[in-house]
N, CA, C and O atoms as CSV, one atom per row, in Angstrom:
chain,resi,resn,atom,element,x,y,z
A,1,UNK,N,N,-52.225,-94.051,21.645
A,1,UNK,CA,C,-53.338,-93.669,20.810
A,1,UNK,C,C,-53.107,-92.292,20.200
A,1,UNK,O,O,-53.231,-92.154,18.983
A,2,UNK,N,N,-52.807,-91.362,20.911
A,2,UNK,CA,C,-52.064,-90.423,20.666
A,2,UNK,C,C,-51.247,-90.219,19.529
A,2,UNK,O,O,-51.660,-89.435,18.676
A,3,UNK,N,N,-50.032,-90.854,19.348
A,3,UNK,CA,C,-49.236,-90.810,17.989
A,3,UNK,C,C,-49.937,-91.736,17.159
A,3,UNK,O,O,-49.273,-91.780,16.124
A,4,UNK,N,N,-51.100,-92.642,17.027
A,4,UNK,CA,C,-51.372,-93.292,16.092
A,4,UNK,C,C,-52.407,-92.226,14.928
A,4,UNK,O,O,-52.696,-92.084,13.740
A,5,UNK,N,N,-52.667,-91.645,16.367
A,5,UNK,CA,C,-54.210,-90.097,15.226
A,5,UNK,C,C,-53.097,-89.193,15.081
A,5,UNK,O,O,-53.037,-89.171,13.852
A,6,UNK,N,N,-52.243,-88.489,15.445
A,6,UNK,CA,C,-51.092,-87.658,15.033
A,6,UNK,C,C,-50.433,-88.212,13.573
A,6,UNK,O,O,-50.253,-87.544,12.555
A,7,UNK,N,N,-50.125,-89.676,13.799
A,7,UNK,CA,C,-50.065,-90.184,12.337
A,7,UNK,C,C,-51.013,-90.020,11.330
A,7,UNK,O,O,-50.859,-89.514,10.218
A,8,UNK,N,N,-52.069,-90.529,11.867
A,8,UNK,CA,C,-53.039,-90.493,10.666
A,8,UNK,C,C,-53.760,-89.052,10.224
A,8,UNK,O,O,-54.590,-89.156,9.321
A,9,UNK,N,N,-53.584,-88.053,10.634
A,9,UNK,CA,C,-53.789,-86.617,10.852
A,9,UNK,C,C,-52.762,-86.094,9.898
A,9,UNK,O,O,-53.098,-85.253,9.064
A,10,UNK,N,N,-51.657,-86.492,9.959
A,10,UNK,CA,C,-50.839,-86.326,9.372
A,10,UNK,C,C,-50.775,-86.241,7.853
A,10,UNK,O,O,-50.619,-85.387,6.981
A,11,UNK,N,N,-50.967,-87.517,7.968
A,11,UNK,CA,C,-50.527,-88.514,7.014
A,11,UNK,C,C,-52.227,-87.877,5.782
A,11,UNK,O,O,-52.138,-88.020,4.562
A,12,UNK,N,N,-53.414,-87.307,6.363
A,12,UNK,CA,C,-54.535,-87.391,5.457
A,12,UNK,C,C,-54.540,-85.383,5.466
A,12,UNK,O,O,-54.842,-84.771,4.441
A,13,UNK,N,N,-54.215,-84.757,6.587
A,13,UNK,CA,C,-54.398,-83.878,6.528
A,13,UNK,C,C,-53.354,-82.849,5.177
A,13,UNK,O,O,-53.764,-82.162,4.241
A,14,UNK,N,N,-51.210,-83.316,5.869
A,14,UNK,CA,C,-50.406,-83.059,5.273
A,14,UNK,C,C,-50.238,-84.212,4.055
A,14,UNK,O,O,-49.560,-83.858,3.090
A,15,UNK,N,N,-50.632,-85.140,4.042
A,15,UNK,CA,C,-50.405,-86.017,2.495
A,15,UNK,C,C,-48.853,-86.322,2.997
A,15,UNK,O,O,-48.079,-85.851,3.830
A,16,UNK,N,N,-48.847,-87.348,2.043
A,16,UNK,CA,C,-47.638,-88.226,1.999
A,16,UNK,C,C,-47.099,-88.497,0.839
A,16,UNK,O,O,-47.413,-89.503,0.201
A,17,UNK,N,N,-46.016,-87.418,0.335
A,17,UNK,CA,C,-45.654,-87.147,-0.784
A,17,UNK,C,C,-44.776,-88.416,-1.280
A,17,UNK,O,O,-43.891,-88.879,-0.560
A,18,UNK,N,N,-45.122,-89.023,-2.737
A,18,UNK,CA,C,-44.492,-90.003,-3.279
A,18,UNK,C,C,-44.875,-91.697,-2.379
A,18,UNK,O,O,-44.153,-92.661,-2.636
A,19,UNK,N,N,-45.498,-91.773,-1.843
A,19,UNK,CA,C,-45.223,-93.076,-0.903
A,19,UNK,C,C,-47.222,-93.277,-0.306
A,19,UNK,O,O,-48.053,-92.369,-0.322
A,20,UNK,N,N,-47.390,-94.313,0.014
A,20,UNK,CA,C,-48.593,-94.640,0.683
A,20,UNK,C,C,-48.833,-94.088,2.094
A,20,UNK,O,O,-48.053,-94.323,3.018
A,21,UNK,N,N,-49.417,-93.696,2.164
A,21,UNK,CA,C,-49.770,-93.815,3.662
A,21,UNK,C,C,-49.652,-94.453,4.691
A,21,UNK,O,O,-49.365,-93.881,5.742
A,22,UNK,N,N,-49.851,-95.819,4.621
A,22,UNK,CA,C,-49.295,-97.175,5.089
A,22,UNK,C,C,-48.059,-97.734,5.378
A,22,UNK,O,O,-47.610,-98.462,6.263
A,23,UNK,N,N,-47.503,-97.016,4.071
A,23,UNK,CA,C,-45.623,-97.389,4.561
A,23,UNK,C,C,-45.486,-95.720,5.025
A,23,UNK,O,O,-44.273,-95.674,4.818
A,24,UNK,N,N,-45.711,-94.763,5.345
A,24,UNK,CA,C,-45.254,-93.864,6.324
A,24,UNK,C,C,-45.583,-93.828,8.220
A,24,UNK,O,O,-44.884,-93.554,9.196
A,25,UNK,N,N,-47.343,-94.364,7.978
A,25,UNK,CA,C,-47.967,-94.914,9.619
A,25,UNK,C,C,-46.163,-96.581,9.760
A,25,UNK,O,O,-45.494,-96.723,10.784
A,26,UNK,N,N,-45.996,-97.248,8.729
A,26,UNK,CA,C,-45.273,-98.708,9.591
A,26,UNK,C,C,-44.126,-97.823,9.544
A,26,UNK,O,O,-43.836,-97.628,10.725
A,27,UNK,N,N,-43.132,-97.033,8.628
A,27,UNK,CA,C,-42.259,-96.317,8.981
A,27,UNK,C,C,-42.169,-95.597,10.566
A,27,UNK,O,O,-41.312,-95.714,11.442
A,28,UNK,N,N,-43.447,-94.807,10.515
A,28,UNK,CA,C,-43.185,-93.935,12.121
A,28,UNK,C,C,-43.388,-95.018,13.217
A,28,UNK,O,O,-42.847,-94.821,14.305
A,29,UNK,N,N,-44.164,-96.210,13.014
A,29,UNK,CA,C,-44.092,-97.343,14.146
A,29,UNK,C,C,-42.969,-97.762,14.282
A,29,UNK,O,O,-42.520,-97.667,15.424
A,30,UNK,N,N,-42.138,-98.332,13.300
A,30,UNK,CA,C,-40.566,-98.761,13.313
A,30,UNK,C,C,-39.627,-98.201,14.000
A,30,UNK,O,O,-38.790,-98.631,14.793
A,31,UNK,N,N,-40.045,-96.526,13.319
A,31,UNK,CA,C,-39.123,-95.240,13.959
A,31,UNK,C,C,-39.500,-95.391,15.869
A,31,UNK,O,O,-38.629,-95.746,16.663
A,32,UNK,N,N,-40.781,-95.078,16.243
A,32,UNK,CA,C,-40.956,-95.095,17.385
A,32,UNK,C,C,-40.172,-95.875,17.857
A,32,UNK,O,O,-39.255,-95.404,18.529
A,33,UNK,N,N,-40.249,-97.141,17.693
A,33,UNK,CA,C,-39.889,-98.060,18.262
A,33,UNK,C,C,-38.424,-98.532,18.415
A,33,UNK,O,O,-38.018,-99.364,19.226
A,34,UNK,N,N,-37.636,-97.795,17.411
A,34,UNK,CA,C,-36.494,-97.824,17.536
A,34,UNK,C,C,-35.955,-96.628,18.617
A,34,UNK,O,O,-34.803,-96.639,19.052
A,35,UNK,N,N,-36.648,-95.915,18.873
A,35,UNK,CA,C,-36.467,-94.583,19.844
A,35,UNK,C,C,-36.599,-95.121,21.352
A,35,UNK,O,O,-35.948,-94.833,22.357
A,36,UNK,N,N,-37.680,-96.010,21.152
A,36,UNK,CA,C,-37.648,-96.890,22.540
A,36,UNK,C,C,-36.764,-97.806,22.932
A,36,UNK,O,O,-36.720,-97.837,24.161
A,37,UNK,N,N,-35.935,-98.676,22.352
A,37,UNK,CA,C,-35.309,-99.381,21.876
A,37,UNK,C,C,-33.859,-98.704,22.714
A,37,UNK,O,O,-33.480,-99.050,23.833
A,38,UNK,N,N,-33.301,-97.812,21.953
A,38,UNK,CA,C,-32.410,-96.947,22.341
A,38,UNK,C,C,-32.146,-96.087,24.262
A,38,UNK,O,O,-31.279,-95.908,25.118
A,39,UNK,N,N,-33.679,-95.816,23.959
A,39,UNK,CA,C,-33.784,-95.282,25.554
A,39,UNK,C,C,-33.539,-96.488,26.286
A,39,UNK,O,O,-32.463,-96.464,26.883
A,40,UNK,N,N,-34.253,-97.604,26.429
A,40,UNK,CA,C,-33.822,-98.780,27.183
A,40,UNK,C,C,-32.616,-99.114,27.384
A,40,UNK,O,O,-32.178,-99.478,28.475
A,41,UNK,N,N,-31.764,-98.990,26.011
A,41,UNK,CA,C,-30.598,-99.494,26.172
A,41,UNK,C,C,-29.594,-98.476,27.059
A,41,UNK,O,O,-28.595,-98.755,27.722
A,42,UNK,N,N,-30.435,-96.825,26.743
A,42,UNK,CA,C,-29.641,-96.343,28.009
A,42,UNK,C,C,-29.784,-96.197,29.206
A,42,UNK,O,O,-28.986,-95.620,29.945
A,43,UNK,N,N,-31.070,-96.832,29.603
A,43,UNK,CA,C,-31.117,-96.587,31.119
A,43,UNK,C,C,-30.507,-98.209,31.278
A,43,UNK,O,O,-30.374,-98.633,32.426
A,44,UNK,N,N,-30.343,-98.609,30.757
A,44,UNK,CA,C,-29.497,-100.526,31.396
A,44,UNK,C,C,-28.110,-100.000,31.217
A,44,UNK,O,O,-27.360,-100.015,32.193
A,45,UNK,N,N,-27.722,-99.569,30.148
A,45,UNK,CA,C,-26.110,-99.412,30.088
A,45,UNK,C,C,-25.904,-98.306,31.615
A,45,UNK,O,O,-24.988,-98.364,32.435
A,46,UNK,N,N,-27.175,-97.291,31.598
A,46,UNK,CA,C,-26.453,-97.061,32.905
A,46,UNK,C,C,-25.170,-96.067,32.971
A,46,UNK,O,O,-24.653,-95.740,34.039
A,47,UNK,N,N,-24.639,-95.548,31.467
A,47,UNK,CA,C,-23.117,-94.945,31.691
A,47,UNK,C,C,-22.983,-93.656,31.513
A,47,UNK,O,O,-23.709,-92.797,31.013
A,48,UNK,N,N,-22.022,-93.648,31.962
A,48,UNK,CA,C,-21.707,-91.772,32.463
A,48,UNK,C,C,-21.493,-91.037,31.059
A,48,UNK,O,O,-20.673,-91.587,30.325
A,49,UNK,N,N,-21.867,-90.328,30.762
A,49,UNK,CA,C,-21.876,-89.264,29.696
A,49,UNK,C,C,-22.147,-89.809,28.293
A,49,UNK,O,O,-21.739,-89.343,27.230
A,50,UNK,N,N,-23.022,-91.036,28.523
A,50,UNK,CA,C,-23.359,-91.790,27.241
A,50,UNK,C,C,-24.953,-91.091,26.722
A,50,UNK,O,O,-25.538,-91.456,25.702
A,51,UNK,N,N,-25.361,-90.237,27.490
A,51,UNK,CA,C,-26.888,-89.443,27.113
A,51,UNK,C,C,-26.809,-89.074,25.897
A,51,UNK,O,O,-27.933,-89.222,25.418
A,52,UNK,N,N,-25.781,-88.492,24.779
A,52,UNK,CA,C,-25.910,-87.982,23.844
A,52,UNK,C,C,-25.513,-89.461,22.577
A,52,UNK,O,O,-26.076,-89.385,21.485
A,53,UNK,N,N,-24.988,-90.140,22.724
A,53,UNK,CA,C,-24.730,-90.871,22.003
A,53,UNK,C,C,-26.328,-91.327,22.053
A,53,UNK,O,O,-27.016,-91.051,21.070
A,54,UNK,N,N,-26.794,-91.862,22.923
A,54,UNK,CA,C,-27.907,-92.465,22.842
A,54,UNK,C,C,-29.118,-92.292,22.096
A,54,UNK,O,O,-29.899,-92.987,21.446
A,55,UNK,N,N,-28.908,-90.562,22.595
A,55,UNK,CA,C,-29.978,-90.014,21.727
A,55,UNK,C,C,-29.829,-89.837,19.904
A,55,UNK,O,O,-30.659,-89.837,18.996
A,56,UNK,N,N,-27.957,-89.661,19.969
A,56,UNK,CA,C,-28.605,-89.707,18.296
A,56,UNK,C,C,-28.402,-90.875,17.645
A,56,UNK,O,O,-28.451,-91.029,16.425
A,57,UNK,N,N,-28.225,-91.512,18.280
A,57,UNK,CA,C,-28.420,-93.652,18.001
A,57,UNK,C,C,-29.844,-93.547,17.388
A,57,UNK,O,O,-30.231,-93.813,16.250
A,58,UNK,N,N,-30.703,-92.947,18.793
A,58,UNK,CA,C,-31.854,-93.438,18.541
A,58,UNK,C,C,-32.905,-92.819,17.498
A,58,UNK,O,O,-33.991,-93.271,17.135
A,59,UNK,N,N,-32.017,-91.257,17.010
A,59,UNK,CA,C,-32.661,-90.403,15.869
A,59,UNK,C,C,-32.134,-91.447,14.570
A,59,UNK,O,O,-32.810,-92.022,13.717
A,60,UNK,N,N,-31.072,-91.438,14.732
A,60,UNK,CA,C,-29.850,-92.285,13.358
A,60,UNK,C,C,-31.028,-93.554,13.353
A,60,UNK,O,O,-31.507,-93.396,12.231
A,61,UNK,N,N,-31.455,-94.229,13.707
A,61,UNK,CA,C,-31.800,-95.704,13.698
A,61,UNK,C,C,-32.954,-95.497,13.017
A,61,UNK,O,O,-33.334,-95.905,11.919
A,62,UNK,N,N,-33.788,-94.335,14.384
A,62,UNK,CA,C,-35.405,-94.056,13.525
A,62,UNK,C,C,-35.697,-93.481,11.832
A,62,UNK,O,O,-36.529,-93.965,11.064
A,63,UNK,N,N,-34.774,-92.349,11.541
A,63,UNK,CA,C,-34.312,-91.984,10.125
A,63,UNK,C,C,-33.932,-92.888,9.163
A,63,UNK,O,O,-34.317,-92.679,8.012
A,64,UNK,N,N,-33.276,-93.820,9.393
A,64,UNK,CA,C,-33.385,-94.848,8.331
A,64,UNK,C,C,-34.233,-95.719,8.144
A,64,UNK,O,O,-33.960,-96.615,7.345
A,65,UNK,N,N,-35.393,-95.717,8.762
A,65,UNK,CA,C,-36.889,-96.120,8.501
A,65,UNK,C,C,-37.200,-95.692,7.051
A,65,UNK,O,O,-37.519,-96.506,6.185
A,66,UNK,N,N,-37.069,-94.155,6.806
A,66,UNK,CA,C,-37.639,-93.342,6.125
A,66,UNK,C,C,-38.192,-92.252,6.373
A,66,UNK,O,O,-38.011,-91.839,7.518
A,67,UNK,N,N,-39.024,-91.416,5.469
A,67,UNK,CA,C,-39.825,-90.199,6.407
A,67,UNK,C,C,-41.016,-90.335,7.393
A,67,UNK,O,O,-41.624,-89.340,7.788
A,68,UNK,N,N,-41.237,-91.223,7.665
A,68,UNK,CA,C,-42.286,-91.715,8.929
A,68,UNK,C,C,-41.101,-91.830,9.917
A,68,UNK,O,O,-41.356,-91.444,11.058
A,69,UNK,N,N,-40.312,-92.122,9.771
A,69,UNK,CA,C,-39.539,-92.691,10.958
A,69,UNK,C,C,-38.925,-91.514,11.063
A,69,UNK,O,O,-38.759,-91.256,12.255
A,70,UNK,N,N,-38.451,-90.558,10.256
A,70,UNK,CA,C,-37.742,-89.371,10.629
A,70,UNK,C,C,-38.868,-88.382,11.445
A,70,UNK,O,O,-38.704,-87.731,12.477
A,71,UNK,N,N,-39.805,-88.492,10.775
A,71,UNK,CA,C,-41.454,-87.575,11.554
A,71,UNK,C,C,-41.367,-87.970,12.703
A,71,UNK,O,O,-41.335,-87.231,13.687
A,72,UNK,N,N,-41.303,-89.509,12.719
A,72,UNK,CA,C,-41.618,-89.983,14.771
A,72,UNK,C,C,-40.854,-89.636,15.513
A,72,UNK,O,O,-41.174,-89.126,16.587
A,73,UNK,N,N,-39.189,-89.890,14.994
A,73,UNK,CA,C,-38.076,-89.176,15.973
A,73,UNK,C,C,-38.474,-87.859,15.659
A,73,UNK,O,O,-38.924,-87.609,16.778
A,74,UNK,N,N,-38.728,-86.477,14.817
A,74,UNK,CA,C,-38.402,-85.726,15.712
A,74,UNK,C,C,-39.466,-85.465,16.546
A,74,UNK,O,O,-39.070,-84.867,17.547
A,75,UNK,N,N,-40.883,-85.704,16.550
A,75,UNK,CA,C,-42.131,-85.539,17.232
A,75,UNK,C,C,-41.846,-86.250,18.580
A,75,UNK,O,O,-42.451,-85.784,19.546
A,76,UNK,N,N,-40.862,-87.506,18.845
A,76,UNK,CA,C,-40.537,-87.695,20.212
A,76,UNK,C,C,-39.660,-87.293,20.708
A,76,UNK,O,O,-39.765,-87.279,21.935
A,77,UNK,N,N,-38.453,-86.799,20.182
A,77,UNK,CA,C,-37.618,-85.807,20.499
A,77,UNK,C,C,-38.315,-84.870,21.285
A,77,UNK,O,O,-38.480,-85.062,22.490
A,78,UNK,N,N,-38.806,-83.709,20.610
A,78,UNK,CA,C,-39.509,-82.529,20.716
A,78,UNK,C,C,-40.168,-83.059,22.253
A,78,UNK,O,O,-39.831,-82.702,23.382
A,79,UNK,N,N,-41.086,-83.913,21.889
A,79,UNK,CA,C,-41.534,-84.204,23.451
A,79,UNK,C,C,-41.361,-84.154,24.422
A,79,UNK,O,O,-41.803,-83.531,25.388
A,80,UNK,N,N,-40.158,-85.351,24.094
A,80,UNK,CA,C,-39.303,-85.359,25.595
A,80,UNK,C,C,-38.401,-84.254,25.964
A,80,UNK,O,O,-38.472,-83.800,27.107
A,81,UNK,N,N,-37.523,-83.753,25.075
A,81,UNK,CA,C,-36.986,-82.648,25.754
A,81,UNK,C,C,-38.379,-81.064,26.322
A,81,UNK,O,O,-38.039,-79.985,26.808
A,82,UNK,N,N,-39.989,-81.564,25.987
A,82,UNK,CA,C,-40.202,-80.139,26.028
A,82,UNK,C,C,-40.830,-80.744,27.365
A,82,UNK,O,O,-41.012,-79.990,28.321
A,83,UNK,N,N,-41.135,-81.983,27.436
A,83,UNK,CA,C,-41.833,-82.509,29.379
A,83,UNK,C,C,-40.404,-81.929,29.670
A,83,UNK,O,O,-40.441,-80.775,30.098
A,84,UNK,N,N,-39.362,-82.383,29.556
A,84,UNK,CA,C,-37.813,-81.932,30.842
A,84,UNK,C,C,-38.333,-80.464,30.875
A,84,UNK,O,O,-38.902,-80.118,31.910
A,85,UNK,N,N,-38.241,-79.800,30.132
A,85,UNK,CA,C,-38.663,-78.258,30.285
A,85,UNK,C,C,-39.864,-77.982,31.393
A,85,UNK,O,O,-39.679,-77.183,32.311
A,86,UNK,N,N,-40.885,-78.575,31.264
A,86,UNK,CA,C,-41.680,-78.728,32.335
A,86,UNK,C,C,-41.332,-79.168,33.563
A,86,UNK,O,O,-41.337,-78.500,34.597
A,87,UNK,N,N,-40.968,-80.529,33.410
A,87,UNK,CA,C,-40.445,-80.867,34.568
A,87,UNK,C,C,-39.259,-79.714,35.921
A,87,UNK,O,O,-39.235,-79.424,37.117
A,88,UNK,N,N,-38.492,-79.454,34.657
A,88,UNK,CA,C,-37.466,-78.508,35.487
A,88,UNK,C,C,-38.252,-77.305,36.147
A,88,UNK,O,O,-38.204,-77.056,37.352
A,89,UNK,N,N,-38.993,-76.578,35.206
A,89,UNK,CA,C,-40.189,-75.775,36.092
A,89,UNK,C,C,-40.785,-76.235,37.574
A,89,UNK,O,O,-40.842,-75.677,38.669
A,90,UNK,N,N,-41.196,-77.520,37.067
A,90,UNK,CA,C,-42.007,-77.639,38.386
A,90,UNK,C,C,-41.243,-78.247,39.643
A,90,UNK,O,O,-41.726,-78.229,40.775
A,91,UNK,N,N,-39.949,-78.808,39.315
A,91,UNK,CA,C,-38.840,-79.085,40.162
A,91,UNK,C,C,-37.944,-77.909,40.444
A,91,UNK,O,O,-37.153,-78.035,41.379
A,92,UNK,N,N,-37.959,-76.815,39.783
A,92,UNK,CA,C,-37.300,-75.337,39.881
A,92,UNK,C,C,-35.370,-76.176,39.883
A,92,UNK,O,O,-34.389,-76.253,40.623
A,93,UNK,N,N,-35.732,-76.523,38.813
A,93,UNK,CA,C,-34.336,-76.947,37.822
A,93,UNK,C,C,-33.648,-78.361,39.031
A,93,UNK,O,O,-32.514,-78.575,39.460
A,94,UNK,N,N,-34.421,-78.774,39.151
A,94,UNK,CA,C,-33.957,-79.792,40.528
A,94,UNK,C,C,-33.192,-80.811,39.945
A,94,UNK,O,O,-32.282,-81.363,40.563
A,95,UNK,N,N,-33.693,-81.271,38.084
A,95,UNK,CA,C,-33.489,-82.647,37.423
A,95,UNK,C,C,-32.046,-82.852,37.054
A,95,UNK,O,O,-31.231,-83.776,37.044
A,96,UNK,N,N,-32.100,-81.529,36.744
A,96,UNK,CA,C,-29.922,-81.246,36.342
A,96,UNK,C,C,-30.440,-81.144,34.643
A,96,UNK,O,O,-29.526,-81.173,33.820
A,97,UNK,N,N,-31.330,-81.071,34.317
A,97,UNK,CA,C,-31.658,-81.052,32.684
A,97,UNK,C,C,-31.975,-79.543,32.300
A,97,UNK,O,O,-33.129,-79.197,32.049
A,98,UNK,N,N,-30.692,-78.483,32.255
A,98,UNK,CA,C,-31.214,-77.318,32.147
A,98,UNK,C,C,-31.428,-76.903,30.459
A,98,UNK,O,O,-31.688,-77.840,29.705
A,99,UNK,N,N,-31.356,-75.976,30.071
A,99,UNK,CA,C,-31.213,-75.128,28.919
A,99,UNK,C,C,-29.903,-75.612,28.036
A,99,UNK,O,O,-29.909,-75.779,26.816
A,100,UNK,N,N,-28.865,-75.788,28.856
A,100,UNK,CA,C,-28.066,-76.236,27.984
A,100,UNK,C,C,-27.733,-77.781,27.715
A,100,UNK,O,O,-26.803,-78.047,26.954
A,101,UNK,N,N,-28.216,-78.450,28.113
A,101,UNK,CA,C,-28.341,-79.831,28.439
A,101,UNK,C,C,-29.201,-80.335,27.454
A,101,UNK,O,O,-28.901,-81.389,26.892
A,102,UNK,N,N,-30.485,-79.582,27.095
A,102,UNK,CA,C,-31.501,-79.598,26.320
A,102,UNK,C,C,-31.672,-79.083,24.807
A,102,UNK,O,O,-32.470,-79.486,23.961
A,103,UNK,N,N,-30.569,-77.945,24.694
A,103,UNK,CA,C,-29.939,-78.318,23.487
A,103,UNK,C,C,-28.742,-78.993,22.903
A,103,UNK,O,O,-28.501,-79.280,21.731
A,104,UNK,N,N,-28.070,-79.171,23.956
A,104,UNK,CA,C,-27.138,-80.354,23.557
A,104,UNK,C,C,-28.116,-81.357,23.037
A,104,UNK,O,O,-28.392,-81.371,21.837
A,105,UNK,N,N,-28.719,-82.298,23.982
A,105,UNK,CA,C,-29.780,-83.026,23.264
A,105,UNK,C,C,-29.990,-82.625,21.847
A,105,UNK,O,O,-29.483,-83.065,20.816
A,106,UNK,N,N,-30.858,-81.689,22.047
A,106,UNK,CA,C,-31.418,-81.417,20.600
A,106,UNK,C,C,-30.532,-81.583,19.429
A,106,UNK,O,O,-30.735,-82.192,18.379
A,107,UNK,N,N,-29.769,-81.083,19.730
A,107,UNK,CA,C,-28.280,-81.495,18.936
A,107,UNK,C,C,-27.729,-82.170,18.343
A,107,UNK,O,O,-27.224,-81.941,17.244
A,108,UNK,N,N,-27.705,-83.580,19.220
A,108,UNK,CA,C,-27.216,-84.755,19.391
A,108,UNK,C,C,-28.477,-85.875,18.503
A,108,UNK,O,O,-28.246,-86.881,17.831
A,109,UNK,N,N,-30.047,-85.101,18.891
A,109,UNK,CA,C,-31.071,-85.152,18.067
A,109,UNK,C,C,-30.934,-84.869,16.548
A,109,UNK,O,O,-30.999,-85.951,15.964
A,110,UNK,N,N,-30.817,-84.138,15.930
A,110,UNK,CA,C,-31.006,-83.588,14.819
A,110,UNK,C,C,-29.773,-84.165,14.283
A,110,UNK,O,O,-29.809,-84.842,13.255
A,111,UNK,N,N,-28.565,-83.917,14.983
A,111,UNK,CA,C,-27.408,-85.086,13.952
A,111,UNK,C,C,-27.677,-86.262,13.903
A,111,UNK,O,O,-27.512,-86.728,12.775
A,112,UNK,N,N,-28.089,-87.088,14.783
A,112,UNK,CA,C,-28.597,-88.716,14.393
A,112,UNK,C,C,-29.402,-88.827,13.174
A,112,UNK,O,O,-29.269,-89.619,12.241
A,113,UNK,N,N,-30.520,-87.614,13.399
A,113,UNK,CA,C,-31.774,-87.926,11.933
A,113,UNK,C,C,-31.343,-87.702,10.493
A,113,UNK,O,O,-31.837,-88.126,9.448
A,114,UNK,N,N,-29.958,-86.676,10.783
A,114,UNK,CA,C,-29.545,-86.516,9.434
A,114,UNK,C,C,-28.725,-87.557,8.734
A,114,UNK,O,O,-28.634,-87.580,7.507
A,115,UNK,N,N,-28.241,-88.256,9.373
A,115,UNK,CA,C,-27.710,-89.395,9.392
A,115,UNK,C,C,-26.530,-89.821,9.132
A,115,UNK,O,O,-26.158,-90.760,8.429
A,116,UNK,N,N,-25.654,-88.659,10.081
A,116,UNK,CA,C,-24.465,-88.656,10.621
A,116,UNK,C,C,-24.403,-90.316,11.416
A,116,UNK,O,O,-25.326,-91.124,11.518
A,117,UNK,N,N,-23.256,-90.416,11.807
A,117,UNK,CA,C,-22.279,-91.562,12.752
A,117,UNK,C,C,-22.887,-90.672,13.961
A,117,UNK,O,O,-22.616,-89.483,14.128
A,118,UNK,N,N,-23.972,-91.633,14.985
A,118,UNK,CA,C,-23.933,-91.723,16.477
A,118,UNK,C,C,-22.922,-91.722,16.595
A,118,UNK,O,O,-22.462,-90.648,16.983
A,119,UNK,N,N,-21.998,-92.783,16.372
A,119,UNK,CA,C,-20.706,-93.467,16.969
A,119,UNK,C,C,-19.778,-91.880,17.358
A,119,UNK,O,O,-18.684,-92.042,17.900
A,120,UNK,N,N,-20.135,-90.740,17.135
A,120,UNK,CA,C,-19.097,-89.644,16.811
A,120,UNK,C,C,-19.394,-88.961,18.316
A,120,UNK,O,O,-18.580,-88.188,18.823
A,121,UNK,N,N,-20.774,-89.369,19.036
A,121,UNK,CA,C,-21.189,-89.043,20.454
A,121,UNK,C,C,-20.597,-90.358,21.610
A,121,UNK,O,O,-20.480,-90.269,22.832
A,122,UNK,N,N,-20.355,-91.316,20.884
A,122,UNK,CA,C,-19.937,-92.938,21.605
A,122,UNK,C,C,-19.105,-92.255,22.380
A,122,UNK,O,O,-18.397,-91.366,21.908
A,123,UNK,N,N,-19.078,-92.740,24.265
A,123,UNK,CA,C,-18.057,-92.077,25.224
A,123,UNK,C,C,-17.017,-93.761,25.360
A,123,UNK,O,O,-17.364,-94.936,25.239
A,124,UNK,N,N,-15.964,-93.251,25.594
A,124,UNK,CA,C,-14.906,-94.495,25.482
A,124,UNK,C,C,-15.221,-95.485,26.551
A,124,UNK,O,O,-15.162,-95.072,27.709
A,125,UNK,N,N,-15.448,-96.352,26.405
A,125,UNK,CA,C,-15.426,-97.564,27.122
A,125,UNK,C,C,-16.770,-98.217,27.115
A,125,UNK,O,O,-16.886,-99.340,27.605
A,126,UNK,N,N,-18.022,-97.454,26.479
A,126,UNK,CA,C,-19.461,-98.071,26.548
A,126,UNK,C,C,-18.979,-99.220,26.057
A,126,UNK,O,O,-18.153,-99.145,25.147
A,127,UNK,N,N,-19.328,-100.312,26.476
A,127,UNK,CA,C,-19.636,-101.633,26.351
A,127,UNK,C,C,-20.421,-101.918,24.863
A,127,UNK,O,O,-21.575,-101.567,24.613
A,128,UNK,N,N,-19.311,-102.794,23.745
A,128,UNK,CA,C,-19.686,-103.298,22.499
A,128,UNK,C,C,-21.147,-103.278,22.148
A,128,UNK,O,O,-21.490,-102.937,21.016
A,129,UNK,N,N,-22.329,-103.747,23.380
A,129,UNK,CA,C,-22.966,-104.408,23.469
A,129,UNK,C,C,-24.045,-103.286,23.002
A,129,UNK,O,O,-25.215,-103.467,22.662
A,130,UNK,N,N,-23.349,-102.142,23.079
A,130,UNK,CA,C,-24.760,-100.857,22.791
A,130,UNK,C,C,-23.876,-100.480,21.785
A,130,UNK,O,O,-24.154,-99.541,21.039
């Protein structure tokens, strides 16, 4: 419910330059959803040093939505790396997700949306299948 009034807040407060409103709210749903999409596929793949590919799979995928979909990745980006920030606080860095881990992410974030090759984070041997 949350990102649906963040959308629409958005979308009436900042305007939606050139485009409807409607195709920017199904853009950032698409985008979301391709962000979810991605995370799944990395907690099943399961593989060792595949965290960054994943993440900018899942910016790269959401960005070619359009600018709704580029808005949703980075607004869930931002998220999730800023709960790890919390989290590590309240675990007193217990998660292994420190400062530098978190901008790697971010990183790995912001090149997917621009819409660079994930494939350039791909670790050798992930399985075709992702």
């Amino acid at each position: 419910m949350k990102l649906f009034t963040s959308l629409v807040f958005c979308c009436l407060v900042l305007g939606v330059s050139s485009q409807s409103w409607f195709s920017f709210i199904g853009e950032a749903a698409q985008g979301a959803w391709d962000m979810w999409s991605s995370y799944s596929d990395m907690r099943e793949a399961n593989y060792k040093d595949s965290d960054k590919y994943f993440h900018a799979r899942g910016n790269y995928d959401a960005a070619q939505r359009g600018p709704g979909g580029v808005w949703a990745a980075e607004k869930i980006s931002n998220a999730r790396e800023n709960s790890q920030r919390v989290t590590d606080l309240l675990k007193h860095g217990d998660s292994g997700h420190g400062v530098e881990d978190s901008r790697a992410d971010q990183f790995a974030n912001e090149y997917g949306r621009s819409g660079k090759d994930p494939n350039d984070f791909r670790p050798a041997g992930l399985p075709d299948k992702y």
